[in-house]
KEMI-547298 format. One line per 8 residues: number of its first residue (from 1); their letters; for each residue z, x, y of C-alpha. Coordinates in nm, 4 decimals, always signed. Layout:
N
NUM> A> Z,X,Y; ...
This chain:
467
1> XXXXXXXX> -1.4641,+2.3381,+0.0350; -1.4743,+2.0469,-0.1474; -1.2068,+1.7729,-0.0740; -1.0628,+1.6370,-0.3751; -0.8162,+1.3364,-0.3424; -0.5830,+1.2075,-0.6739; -0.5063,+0.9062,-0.7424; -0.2077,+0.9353,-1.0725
9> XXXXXXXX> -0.0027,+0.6235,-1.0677; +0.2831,+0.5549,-1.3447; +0.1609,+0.3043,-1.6052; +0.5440,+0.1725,-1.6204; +0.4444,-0.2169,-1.4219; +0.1633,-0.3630,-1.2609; -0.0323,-0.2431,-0.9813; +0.1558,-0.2639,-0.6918
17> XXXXXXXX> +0.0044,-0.3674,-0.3499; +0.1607,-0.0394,-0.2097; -0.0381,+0.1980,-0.5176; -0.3403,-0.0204,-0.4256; -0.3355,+0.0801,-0.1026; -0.2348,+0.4614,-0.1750; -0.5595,+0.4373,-0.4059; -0.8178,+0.2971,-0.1151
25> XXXXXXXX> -0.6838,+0.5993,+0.1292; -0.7289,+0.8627,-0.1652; -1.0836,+0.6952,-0.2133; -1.1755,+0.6606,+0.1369; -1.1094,+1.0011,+0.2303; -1.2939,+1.1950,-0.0452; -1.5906,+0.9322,-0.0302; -1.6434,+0.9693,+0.3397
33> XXXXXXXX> -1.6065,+1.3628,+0.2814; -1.8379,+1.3352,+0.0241; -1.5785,+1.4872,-0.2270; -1.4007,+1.3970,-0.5186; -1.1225,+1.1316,-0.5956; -0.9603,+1.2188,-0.9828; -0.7745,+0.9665,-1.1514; -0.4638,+1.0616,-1.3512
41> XXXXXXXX> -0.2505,+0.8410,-1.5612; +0.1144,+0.9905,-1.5161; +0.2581,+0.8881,-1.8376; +0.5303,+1.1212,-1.9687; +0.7896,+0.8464,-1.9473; +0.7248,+0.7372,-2.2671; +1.0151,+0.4693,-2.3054; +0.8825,+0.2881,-2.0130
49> XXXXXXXX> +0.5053,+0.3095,-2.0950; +0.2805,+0.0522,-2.2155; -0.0738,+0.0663,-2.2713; -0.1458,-0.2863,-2.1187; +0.0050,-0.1257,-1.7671; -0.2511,+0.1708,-1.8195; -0.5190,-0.1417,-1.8872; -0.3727,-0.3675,-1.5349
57> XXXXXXXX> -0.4184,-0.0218,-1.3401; -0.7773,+0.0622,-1.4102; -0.8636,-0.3196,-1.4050; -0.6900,-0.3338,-1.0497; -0.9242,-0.0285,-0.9043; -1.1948,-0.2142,-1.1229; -1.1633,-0.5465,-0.9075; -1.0475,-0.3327,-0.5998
65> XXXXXXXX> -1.4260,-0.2087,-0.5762; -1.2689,+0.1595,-0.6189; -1.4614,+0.4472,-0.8658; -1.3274,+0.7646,-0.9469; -1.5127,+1.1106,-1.0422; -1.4798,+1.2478,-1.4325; -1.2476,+1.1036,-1.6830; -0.8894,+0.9434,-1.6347
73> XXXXXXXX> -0.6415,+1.2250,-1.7386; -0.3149,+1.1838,-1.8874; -0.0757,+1.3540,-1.8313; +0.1647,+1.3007,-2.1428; -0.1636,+1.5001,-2.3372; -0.1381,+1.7842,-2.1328; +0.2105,+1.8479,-2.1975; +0.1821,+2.1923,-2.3531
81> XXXXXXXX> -0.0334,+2.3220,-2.0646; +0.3053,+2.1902,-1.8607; +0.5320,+2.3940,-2.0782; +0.2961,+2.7369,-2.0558; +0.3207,+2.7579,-1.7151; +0.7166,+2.7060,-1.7531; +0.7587,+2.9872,-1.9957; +0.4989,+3.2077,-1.7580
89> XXXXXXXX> +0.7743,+3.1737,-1.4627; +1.0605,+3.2725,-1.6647; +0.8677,+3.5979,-1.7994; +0.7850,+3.6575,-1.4375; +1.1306,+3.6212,-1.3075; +1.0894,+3.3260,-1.0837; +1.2213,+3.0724,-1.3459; +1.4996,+3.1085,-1.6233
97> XXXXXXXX> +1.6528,+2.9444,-1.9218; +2.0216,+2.7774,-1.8331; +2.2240,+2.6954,-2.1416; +2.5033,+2.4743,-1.9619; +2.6345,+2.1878,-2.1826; +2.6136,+1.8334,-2.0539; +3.0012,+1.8864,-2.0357; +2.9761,+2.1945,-1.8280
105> XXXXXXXX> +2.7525,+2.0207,-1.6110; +2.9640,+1.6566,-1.5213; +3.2736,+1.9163,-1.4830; +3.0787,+2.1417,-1.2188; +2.9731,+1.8452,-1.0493; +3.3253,+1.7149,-1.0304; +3.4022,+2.0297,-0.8758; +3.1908,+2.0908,-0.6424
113> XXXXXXXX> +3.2655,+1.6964,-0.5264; +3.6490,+1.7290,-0.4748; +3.5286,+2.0595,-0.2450; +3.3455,+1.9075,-0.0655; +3.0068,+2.0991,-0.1481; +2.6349,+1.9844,-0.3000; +2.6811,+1.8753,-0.6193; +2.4554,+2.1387,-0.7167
121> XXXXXXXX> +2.4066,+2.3157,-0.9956; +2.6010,+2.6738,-0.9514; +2.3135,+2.8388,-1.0292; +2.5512,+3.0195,-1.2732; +2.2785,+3.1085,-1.5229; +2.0208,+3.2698,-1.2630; +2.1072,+3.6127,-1.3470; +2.3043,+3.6364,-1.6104
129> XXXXXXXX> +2.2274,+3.9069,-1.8833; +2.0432,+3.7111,-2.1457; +2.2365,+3.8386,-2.4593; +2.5153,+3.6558,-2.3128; +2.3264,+3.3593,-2.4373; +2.4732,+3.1025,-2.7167; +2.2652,+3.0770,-3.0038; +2.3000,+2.7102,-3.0623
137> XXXXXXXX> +2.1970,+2.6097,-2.7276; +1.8385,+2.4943,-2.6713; +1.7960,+2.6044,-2.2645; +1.6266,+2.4260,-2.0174; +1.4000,+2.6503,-1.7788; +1.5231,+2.6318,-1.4063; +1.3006,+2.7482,-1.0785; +1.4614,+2.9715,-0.8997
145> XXXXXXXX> +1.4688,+2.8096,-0.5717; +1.4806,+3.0179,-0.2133; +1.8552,+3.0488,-0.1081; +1.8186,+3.1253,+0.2240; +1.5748,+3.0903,+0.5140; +1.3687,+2.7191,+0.5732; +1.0856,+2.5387,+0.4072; +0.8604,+2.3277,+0.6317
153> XXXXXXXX> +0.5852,+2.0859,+0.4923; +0.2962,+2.0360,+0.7324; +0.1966,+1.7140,+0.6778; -0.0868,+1.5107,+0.8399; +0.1089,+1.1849,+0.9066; +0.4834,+1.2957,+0.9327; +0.4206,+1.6069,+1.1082; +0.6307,+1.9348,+1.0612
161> XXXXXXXX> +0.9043,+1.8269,+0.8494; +1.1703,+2.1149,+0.7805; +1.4533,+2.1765,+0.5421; +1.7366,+2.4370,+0.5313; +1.6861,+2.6377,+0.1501; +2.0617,+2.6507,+0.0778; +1.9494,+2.1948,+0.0355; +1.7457,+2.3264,-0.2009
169> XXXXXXXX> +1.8746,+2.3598,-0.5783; +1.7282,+2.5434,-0.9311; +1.5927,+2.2211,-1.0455; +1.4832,+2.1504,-1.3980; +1.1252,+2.2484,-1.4802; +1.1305,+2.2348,-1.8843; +1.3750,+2.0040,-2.0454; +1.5520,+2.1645,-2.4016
177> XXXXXXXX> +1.3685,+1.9448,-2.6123; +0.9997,+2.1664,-2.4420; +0.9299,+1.8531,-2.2319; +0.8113,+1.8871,-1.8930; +0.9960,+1.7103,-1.5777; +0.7741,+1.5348,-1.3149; +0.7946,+1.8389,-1.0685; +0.6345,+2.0476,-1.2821
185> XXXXXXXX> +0.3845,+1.8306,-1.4315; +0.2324,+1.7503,-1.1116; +0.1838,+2.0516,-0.9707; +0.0239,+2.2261,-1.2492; -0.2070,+1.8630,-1.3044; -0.3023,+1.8776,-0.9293; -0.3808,+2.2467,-0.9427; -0.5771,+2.2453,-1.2424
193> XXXXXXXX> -0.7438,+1.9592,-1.1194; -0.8820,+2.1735,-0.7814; -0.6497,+1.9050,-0.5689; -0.7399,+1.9877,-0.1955; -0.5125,+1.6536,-0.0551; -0.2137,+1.5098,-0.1597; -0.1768,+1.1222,-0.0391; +0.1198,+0.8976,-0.1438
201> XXXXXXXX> +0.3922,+0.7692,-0.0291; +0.6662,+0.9089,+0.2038; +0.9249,+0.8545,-0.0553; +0.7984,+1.1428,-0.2376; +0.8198,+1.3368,+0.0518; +1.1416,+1.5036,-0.0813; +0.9825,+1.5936,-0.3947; +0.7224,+1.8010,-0.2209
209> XXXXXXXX> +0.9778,+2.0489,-0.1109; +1.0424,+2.1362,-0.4635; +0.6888,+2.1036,-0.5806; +0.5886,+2.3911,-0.2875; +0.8456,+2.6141,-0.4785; +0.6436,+2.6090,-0.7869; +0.3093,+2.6348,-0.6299; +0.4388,+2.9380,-0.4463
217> XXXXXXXX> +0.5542,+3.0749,-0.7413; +0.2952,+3.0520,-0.9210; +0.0647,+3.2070,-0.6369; -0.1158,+2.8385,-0.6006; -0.2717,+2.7233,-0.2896; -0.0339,+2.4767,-0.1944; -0.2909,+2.1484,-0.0915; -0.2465,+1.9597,+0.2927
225> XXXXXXXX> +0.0062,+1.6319,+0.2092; -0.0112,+1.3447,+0.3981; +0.2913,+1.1015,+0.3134; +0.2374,+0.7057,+0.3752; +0.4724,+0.4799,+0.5442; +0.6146,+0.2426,+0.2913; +0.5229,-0.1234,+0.3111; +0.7647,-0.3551,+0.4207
233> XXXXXXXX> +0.7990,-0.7362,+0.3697; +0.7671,-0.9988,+0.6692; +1.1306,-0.9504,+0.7003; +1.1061,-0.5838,+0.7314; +1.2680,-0.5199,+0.3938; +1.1123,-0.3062,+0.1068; +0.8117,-0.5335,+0.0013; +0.9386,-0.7305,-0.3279
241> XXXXXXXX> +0.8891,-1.0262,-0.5445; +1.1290,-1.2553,-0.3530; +0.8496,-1.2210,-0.0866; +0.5541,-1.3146,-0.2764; +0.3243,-1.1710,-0.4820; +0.3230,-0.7817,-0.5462; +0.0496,-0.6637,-0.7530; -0.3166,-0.6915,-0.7637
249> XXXXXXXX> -0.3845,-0.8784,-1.0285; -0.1438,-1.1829,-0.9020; -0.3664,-1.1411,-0.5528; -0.6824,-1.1559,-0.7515; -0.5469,-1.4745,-0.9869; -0.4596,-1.6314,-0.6223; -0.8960,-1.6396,-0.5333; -0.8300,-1.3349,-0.2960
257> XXXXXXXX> -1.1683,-1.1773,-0.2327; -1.1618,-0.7613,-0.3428; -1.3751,-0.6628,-0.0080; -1.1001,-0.8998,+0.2343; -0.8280,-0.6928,+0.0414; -0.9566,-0.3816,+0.1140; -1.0084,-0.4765,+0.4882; -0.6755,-0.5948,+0.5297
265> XXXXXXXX> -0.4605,-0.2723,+0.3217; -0.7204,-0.0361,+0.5066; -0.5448,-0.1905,+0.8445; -0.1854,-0.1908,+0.7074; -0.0701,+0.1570,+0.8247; -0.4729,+0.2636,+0.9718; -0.6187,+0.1683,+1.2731; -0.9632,+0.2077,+1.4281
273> XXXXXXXX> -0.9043,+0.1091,+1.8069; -0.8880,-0.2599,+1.8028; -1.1076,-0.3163,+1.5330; -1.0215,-0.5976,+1.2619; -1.3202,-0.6757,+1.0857; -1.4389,-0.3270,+0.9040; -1.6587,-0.3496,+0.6580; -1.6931,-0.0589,+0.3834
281> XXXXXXXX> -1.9604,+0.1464,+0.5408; -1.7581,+0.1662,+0.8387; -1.4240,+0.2260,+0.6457; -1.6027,+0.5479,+0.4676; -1.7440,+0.6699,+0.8176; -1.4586,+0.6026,+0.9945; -1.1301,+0.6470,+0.7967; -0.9253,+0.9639,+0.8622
289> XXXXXXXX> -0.5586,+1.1337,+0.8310; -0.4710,+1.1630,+1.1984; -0.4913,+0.7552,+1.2634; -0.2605,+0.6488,+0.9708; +0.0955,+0.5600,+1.1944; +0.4409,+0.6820,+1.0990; +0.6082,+0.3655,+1.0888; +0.5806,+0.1157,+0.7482
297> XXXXXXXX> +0.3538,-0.1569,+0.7773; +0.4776,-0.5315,+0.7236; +0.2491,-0.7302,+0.4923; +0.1006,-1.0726,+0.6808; -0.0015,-1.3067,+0.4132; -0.1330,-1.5598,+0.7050; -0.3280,-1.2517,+0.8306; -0.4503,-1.1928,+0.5089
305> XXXXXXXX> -0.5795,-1.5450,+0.4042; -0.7429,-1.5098,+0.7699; -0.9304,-1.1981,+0.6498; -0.9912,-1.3606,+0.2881; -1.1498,-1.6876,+0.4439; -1.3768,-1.4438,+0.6660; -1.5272,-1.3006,+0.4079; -1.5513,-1.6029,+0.1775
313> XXXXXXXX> -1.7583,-1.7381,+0.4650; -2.0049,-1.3870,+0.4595; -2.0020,-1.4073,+0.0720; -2.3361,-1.5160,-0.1290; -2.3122,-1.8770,-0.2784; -2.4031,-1.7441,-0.5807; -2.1567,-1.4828,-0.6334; -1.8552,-1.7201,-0.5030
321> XXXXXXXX> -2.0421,-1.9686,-0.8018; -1.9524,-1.7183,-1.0637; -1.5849,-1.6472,-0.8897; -1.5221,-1.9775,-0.8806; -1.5778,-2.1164,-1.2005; -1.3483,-1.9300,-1.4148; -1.0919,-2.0622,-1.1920; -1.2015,-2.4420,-1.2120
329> XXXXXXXX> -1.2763,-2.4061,-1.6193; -0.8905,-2.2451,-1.6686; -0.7219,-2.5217,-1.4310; -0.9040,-2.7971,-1.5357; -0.9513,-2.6796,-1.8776; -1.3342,-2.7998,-1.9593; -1.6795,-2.6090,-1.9321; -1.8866,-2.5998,-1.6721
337> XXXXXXXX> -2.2365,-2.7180,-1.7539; -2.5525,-2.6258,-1.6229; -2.5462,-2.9353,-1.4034; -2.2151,-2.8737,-1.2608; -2.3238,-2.5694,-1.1978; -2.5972,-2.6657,-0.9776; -2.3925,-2.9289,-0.8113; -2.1170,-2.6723,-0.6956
345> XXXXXXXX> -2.4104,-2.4401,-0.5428; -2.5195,-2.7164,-0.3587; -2.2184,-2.8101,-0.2179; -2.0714,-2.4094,-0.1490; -2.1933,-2.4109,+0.2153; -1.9502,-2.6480,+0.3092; -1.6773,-2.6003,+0.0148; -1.6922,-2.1910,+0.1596
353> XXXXXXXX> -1.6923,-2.2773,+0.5598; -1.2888,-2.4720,+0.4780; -1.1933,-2.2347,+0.2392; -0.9315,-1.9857,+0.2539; -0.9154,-1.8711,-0.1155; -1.1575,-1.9760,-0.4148; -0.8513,-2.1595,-0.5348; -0.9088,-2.3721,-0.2909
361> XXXXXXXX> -1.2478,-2.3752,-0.3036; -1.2245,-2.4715,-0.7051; -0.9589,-2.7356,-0.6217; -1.1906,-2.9311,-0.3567; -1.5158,-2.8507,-0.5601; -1.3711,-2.8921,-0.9210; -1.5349,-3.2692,-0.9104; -1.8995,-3.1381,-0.8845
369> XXXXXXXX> -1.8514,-3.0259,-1.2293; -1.6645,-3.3061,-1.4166; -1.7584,-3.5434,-1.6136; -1.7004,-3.9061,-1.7161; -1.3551,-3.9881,-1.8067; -1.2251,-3.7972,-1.5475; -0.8398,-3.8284,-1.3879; -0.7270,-3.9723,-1.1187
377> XXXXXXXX> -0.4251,-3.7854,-0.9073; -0.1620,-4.0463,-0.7865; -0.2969,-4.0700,-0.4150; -0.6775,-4.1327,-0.5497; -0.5264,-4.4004,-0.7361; -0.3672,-4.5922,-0.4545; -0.6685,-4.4964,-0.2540; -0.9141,-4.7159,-0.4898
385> XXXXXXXX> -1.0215,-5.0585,-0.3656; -1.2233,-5.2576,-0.6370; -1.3814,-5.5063,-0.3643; -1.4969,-5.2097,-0.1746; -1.6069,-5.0399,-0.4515; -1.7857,-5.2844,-0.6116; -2.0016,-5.4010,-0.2768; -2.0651,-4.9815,-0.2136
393> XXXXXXXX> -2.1562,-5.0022,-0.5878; -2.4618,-5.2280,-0.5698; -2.5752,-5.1374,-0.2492; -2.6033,-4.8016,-0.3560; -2.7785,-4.8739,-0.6340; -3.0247,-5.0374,-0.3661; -3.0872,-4.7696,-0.1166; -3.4201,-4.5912,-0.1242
401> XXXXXXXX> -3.3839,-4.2835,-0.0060; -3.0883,-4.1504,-0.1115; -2.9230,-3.9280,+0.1197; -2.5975,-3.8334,+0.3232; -2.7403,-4.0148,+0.6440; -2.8855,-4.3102,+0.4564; -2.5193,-4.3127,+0.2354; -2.2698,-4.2991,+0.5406
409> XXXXXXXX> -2.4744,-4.5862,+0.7456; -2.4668,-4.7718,+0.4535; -2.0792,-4.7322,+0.4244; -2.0514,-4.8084,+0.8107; -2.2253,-5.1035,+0.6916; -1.9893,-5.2149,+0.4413; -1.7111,-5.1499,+0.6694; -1.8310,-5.3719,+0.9461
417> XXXXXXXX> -1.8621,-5.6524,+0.6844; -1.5315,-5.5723,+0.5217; -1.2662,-5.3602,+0.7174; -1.2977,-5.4620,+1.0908; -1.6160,-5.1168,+1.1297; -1.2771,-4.9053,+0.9876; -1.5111,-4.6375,+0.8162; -1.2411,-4.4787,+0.6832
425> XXXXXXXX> -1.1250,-4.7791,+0.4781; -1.4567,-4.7127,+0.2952; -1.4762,-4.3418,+0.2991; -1.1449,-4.3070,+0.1126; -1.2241,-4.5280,-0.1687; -1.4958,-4.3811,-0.2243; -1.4011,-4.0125,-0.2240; -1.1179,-4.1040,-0.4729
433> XXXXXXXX> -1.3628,-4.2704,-0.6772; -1.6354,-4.0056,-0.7052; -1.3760,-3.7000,-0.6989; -1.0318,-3.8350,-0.8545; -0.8386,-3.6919,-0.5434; -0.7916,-3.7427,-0.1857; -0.9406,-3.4355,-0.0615; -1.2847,-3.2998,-0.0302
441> XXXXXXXX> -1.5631,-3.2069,+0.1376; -1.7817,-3.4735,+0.3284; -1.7872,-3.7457,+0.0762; -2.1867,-3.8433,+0.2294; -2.3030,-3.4973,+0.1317; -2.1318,-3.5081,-0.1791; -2.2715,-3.8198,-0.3007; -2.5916,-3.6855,-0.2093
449> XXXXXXXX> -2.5917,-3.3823,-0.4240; -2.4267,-3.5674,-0.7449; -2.6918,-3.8187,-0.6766; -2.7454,-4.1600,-0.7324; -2.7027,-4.2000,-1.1150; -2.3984,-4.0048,-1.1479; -2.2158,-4.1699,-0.8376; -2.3551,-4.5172,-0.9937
457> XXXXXXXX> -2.1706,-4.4366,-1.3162; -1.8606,-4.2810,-1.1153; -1.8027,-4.5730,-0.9088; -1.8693,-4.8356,-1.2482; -1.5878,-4.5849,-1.4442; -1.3174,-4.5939,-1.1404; -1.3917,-4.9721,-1.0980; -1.3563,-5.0157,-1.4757
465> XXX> -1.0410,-4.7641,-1.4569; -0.8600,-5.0174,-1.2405; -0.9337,-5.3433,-1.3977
């Protein structure tokens, strides 16, 4: 058998961090099973869909380092496939056409509620004689749910679950207007699409009771579910924006890295023994059903800048070059030139080993690229002393071999002479000078890589800047 995996999120928001993670499970599993994972866009609510949230979700499993096998199906287009199988139940007597008024409806409800019963429907159209029919009633199509007896759902991470029948009701398959509901269109999408494994999250774990009704029904292999734990906030609350971010693409405009994502929502509900650090070979090999826990995981942003400033550290200078200067051209609105370029590679090694995001890493390395007139922020400028400057200034423009070694004994020199040896005195003048802020990497090195021309002309522009 081949395993096939879906992953058919509503295009109605953003990714969520929750259908990012349902997506990595769904991907994990069929890769390391060599199988299949099918991608479905579930898009019959059309008064809630836009096509820029079908765009965010295939750009989040784009960034998330996810593929998927065929073409992305939607489901709105298969609509009439949806209805056929509707209209096949009701000629096979397991579904039927109800022709209750909205009216009829609220009142039975009403009913029902002051006895003290379900507010389910009374099922009062299941077997009635269909002449009895009005003609200027378009019907819905009900299942005709079990009324006695239990339904279990095995399920890999819940276990057993089981529910009396009579909970059950004759739900809506087929709206009057020919539309299908979601119970119906999922089942007949996940068996026409060979589905072997259902993964998402335990709040549809309700649903799947009435989904099994249809794919018995219907005479359909019913495929093994696993429902997911929800996950929670740091507080333990549903995760939400008064938390922090939510979606993918706010995680991936915050210079998270798409492999220390994966690590850390792999871990958020799965666990491998004590193991932290997983990389993707080991995910594939090692990720299976019967380790995902029961209870919802809590998201740990410090856990997961931890992760993210791991793997910035593993990355390739290169690749965190290209990463990184979208980020510094946006924020500081110029364009990177060739030499800036080359400046910032130099300087990744140690930009990369303090980093926990490339946000920061474009914040503390933005300078490497800029060019004369550049700003100063409010703590460079009361950093900046013109007598220190200017004595740096020409002995700098006298030292042979210019390097980080040569450059800080220098400095130590200047500080003897003019700060009682304070190094620091002459270290933070400097760095405000060449970088316009107060924070950086080690000013020595830096000088060394913009070299002695440009830190010549940045130390005459910041001298100039405060005259």
């Amino acid at each position: 058998m081949t395993v096939i995996t879906r992953f058919p999120p509503s295009p109605t928001g953003m990714m969520h961090i929750g259908t990012a993670r349902t997506a990595l499970y769904n991907w994990l599993f069929a890769r390391g099973r060599k199988g299949q994972m099918q991608f479905r866009i579930e898009d019959t609510d059309r008064e809630r869909y836009k096509p820029e949230y079908v765009d965010a979700i295939v750009n989040g499993l784009n960034w998330l380092g996810l593929d998927w096998d065929g073409d992305i199906l939607s489901q709105f287009e298969r609509r009439d496939r949806h209805a056929e199988v509707a209209h096949e139940l009701v000629r096979e007597g397991k579904a039927y056409y109800c022709y209750c008024t909205p009216e009829e409806l609220e009142t039975m409800r009403e009913e029902m509620k002051a006895a003290g019963k379900l507010t389910f429907y009374d099922r009062r159209w299941r077997d009635a004689d269909p002449s009895t029919a009005p003609k200027d009633v378009s019907p819905v199509v009900r299942i005709k749910a079990p009324l006695t007896g239990d339904s279990i759902v095995h399920d890999h991470v819940q276990g057993d679950v089981k529910v009396a029948n009579e909970q059950l009701d004759d739900f809506i398959i087929l709206r009057s207007d020919g539309t299908p509901t979601y119970m119906l269109a999922v089942v007949v999408d996940d068996h026409d699409m060979g589905v072997t494994h259902v993964m998402r999250g335990d709040d549809h774990l309700n649903n799947t009771f009435r989904q099994n009704i249809i794919y018995q029904s219907m005479g359909w292999k019913v495929p093994e579910y696993a429902h997911l734990p929800l996950i929670l906030g740091p507080d333990g609350a549903k995760l939400s924006k008064r938390h922090g971010a939510t979606s993918v693409e706010e995680y991936a405009n915050m210079g998270y890295l798409p492999e220390a994502m994966r690590n850390y929502l792999l871990r958020l509900g799965w666990s491998h023994g004590d193991d932290e650090i997983i990389s993707d070979a080991q995910a594939v090999e090692w990720f299976d059903l019967k380790h995902i826990g029961q209870s919802a995981g809590r998201f740990d942003f410090a856990k997961l800048e931890s992760l993210n400033a791991h793997y910035i550290k593993e990355a390739d200078n290169t690749r965190l070059l290209d990463l990184v200067i979208p980020f510094i051209e946006k924020k500081f609105e110029l364009t990177v030139s060739e030499t800036g370029r080359k400046n910032l590679l130099a300087g990744m090694d140690e930009l990369k080993s303090r980093a926990k995001t490339l946000l920061q890493i474009a914040d503390e390395g933005a300078f490497y690229t800029k060019t004369i007139p550049y700003s100063f922020d409010e703590k460079a400028r009361t950093s900046l002393d013109s007598a220190v400057l200017m004595v740096v200034k020409e002995k700098l423009n006298l030292l042979t071999d210019f390097t980080a070694l040569n450059i800080e004994a220098l400095c130590k020199d200047v500080a003897t002479t003019l700060t009682d040896g304070k190094l620091g005195k002459v270290a933070m003048p400097l760095r405000a000078a060449l970088t316009g802020t107060t924070v950086s990497p080690s000013i020595f090195h830096a000088a060394e890589i913009l070299g002695r021309d440009e830190v010549i002309s940045r130390l005459g522009f910041a001298i100039k800047t405060m005259n």
